[in-house]
C-alpha positions in Angstrom: 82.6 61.8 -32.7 85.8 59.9 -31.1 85.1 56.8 -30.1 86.5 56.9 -25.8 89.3 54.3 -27.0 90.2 56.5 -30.6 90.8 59.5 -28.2 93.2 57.7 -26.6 94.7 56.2 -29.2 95.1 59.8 -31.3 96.3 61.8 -27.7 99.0 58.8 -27.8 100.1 59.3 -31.1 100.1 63.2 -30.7 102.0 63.3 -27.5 104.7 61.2 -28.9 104.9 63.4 -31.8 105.4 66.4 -30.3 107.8 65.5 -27.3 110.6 65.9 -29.4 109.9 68.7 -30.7 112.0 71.8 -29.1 108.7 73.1 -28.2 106.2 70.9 -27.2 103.2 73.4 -26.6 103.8 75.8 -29.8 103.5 72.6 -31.6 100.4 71.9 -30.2 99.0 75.1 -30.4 99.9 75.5 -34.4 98.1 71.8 -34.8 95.1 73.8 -33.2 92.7 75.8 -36.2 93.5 79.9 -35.7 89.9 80.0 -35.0 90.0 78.0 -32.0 93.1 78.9 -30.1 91.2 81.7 -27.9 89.9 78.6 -26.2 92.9 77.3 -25.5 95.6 77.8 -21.8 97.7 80.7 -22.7 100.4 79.6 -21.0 100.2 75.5 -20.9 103.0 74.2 -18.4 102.1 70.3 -18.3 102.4 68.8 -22.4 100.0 66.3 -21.5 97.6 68.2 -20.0 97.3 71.0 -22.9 97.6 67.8 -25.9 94.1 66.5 -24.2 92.8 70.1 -23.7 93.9 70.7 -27.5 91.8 67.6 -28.9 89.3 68.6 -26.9 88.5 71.5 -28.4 89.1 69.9 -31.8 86.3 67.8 -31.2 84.3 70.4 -30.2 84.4 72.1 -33.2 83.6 68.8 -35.3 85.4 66.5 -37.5 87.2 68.6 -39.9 89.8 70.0 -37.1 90.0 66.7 -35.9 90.7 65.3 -39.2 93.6 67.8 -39.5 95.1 66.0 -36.8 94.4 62.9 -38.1 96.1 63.6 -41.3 99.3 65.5 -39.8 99.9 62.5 -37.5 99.6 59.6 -40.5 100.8 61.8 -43.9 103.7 63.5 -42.0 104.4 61.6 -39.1 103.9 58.2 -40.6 101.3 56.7 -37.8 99.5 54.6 -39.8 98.1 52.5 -36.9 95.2 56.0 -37.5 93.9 55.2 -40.6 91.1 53.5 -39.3 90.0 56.1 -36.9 90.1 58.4 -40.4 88.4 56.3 -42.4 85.4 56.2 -40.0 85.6 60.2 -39.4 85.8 60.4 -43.0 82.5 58.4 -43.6 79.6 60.0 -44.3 77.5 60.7 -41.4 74.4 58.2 -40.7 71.1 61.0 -41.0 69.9 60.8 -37.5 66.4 59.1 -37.5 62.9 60.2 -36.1 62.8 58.7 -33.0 59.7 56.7 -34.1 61.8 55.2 -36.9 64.0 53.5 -34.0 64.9 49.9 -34.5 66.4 49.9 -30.9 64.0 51.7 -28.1 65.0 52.7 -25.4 68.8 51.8 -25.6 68.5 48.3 -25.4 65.1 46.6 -27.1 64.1 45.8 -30.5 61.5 47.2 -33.0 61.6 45.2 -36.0 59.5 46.3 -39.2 56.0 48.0 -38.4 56.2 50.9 -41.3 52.7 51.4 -41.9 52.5 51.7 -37.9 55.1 53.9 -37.5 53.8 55.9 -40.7 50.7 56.3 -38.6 51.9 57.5 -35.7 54.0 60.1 -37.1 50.8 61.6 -38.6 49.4 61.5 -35.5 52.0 63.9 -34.1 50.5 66.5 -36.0 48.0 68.2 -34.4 46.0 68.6 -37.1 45.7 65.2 -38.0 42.7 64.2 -38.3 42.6 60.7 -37.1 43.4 61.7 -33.5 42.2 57.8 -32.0 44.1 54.4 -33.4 42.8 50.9 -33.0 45.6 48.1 -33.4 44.4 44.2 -33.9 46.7 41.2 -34.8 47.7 37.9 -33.7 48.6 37.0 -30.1 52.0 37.5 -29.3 52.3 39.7 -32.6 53.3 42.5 -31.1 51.0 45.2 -30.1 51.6 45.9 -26.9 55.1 47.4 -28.2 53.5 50.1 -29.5 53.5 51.7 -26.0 57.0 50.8 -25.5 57.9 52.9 -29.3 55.4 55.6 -28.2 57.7 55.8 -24.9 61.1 56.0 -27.0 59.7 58.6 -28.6 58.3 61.2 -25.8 61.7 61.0 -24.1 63.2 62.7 -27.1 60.2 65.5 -27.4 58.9 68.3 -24.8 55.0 68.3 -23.9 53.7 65.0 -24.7 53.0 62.9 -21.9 51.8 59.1 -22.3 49.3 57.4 -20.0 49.3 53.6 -19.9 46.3 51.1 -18.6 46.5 47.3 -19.4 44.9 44.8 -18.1 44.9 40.8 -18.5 42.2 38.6 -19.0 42.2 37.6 -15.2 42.5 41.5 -14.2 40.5 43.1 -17.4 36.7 42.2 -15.1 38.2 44.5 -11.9 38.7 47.1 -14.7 35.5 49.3 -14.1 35.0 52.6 -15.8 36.1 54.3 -12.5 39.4 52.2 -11.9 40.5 53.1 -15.3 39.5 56.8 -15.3 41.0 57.1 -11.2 44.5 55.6 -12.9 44.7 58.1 -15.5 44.0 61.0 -13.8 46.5 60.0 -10.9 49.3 59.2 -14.0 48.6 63.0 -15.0 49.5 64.1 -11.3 46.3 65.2 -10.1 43.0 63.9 -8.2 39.2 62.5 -9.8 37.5 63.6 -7.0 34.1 62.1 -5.0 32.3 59.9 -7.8 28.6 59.5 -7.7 27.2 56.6 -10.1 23.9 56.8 -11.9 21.8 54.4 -12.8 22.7 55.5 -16.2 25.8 54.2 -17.7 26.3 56.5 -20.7 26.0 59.5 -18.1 28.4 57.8 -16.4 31.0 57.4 -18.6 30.6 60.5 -20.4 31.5 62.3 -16.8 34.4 60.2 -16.4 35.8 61.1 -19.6 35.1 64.7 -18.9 37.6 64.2 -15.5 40.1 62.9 -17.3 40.0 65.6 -20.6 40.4 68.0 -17.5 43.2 66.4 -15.8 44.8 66.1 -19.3 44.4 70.1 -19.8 46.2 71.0 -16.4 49.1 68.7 -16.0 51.2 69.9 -13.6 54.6 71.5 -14.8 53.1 70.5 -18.4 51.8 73.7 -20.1 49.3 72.5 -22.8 50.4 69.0 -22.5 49.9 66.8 -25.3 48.7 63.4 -24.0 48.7 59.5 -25.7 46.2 56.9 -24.1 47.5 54.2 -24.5 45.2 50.8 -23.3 46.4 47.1 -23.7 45.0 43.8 -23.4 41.3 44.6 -23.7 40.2 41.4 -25.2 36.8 40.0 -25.5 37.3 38.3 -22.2 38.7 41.5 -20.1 36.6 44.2 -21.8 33.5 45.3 -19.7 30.6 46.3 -21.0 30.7 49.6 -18.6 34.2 50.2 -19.4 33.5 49.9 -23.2 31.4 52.8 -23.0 33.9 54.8 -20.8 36.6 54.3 -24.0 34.0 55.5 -26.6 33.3 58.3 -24.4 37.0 59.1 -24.1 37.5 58.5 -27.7 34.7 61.0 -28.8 35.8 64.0 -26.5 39.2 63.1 -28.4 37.4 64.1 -31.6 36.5 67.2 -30.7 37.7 71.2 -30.8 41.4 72.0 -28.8 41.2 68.3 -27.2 41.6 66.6 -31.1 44.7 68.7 -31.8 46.0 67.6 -28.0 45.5 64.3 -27.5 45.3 61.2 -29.0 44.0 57.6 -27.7 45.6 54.0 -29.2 44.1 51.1 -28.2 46.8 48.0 -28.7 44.1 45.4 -28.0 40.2 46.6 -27.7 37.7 43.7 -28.5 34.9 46.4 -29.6 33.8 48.3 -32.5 34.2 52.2 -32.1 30.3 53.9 -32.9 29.4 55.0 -36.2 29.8 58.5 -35.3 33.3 58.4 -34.6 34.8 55.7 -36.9 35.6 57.9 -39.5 38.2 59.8 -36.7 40.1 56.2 -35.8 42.8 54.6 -37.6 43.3 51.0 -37.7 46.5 49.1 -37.7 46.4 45.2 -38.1 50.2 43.6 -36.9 52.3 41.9 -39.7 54.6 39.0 -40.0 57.8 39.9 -39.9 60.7 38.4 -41.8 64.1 37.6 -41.6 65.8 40.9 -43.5 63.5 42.5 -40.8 64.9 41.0 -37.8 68.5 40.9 -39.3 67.6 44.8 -39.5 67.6 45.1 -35.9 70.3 43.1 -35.3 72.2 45.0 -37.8 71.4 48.3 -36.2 72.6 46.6 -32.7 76.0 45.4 -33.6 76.6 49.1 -35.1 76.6 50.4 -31.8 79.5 48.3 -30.7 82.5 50.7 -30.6 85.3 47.5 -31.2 83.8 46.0 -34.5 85.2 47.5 -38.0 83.1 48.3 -40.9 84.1 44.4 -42.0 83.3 42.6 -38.9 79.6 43.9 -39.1 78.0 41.5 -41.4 80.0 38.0 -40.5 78.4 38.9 -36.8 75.0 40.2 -37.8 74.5 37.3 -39.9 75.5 35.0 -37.1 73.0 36.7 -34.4 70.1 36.3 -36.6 70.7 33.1 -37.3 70.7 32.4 -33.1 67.8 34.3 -32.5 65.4 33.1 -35.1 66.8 29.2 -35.0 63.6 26.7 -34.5 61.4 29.5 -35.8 59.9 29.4 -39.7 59.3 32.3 -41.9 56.8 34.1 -41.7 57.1 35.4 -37.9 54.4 35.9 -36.5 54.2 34.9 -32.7 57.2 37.8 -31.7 57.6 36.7 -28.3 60.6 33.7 -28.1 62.2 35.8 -30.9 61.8 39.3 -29.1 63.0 37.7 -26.0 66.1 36.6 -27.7 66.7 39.5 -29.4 66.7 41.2 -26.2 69.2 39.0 -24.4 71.1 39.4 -27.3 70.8 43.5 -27.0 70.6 43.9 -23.0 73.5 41.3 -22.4 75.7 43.0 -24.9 76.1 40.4 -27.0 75.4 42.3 -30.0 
């Protein structure tokens, strides 16, 4: 509610206020709502102590005893050096957003645009979507691989849902067997694959793979029926293996089916393969779109707001000016994100914003 630097500013004011008054504490204490003053010292012997312990609870309780404060100190007592701190208190409050609406993710990085993605994913969180598997194409350096990085933001904020992450290059994507990928997820979901015995036959193969892993997904450890997101990156034409291919559309389909399609979900930010016939009609698609200025000055915008020494008028001057740094040498449409997104997050990481 109070800004660290507002506090200070209102204890000021209110302990100048009241030390000339006869009695400092009883002055306090009548500043305090009725409600509230069982919370407070019943018998206060520093002033400055009991002011902070008295705004304290205020704040506590939420803006409107705070507000009372705020209006005692500038209509009676003339501290107009306040009104700022009221008129932002006053404001209507901001409707906190789903976390996979976030423009910033994880404090500090950007996440311009993407509606239809985010649209998608949201309906993914229910579990009785029944899409449960997402396939995401688009441009190089469009994007994609953020989608892990939003799908991150977002589990820190909910209970149950754990994400499992494999990418691969296209210099690392042919050391990316079946069992390497299956042996990672299982270890990400805390437990062990076990002795592996290949067959000749492939499909067998993968299919008993994918079985492991559903079953590591099931038990996760200190994670009662654990939701889980696979998430897999970089699977391009050149890093995809024809052994591994199989192993996703084994995955995928055990995805589709009974508890596991309300628990789990796969997304696949890169995967240079088309999903069989027999589960296509369970996978969403996503292609990446350009993004535009207003969509970067967006993130900017909701950067700059979390700077606690701007006013309300300072805001656009500045947003204006930061957008114009990060996307100079760079012509509408966007679609290669990567000079900009690195910018944006020097801008964002280094405070600058």
């Amino acid at each position: 509610m109070l800004l660290d630097h507002e506090k200070a500013s209102v204890l000021r004011e209110l302990l100048d206020v009241v030390s000339s008054d006869p009695s400092p504490a009883h002055a306090l204490r009548l500043l305090t709502p009725e409600a509230l003053r069982q919370n407070l010292s019943a018998s206060p012997t520093v002033v400055a102590v009991f002011a902070e312990e008295v705004l304290s609870v205020c704040i506590r309780a939420g803006p409107g005893p705070v507000l009372d404060i705020l209006n005692y100190l500038i209509d009676d007592k003339g501290r107009l050096g306040l009104e700022m701190v009221r008129l932002r208190l006053r404001a209507p409050q901001p409707v906190i957003a789903h976390p996979i609406e976030a423009e910033i993710i994880a404090g500090a990085y950007p996440f311009a645009d993407r509606q239809r993605l985010r649209q998608t994913l949201r309906k993914m969180i229910d579990p009785g979507h029944d899409r449960p598997i997402l396939q995401i194409t688009g441009d190089r350096r469009s994007g994609k691989s953020w989608t892990y990085q939003l799908l991150r933001h977002w589990a820190r904020e909910e209970t149950g849902h754990v994400i499992c992450h494999y990418e691969v290059t296209e210099d690392s994507g042919p050391d990316a067997g079946p069992s390497e990928v299956a042996c990672d997820l299982v270890a990400q979901l805390g437990g062990m694959i076990g002795n592996l015995s290949q067959t000749t036959n492939e499909d067998a193969y993968a299919n008993d793979l994918a079985q492991r892993v559903i079953r590591a997904a099931n038990t996760v450890p200190d994670v009662p029926d654990a939701r889980v997101w696979f998430v897999f990156d970089g699977f391009s034409q050149k890093a995809l293996r024809a052994d591994t291919a199989k192993f996703f559309l084994a995955l995928s389909l055990h995805c589709t089916k009974g508890i596991n399609a309300r628990r789990h979900r796969v997304v696949f930010c890169e995967l240079a393969y088309a999903l069989a016939a027999k589960i296509r009609m369970n996978v969403a698609t996503y292609e990446t779109e350009p993004l535009t200025r207003d969509h970067i000055r967006n993130v900017v915008s909701a950067a700059v707001a979390l700077r606690s020494n701007l006013t309300a008028t300072d805001i656009p001057a500045i947003t204006d000016a930061i957008t114009d740094a990060v996307l100079q040498g760079n012509a509408e449409p966007y679609v290669d994100l990567s000079e900009i997104g690195a910018r944006l997050e020097l801008h964002i990481c280094e405070g600058q914003v």
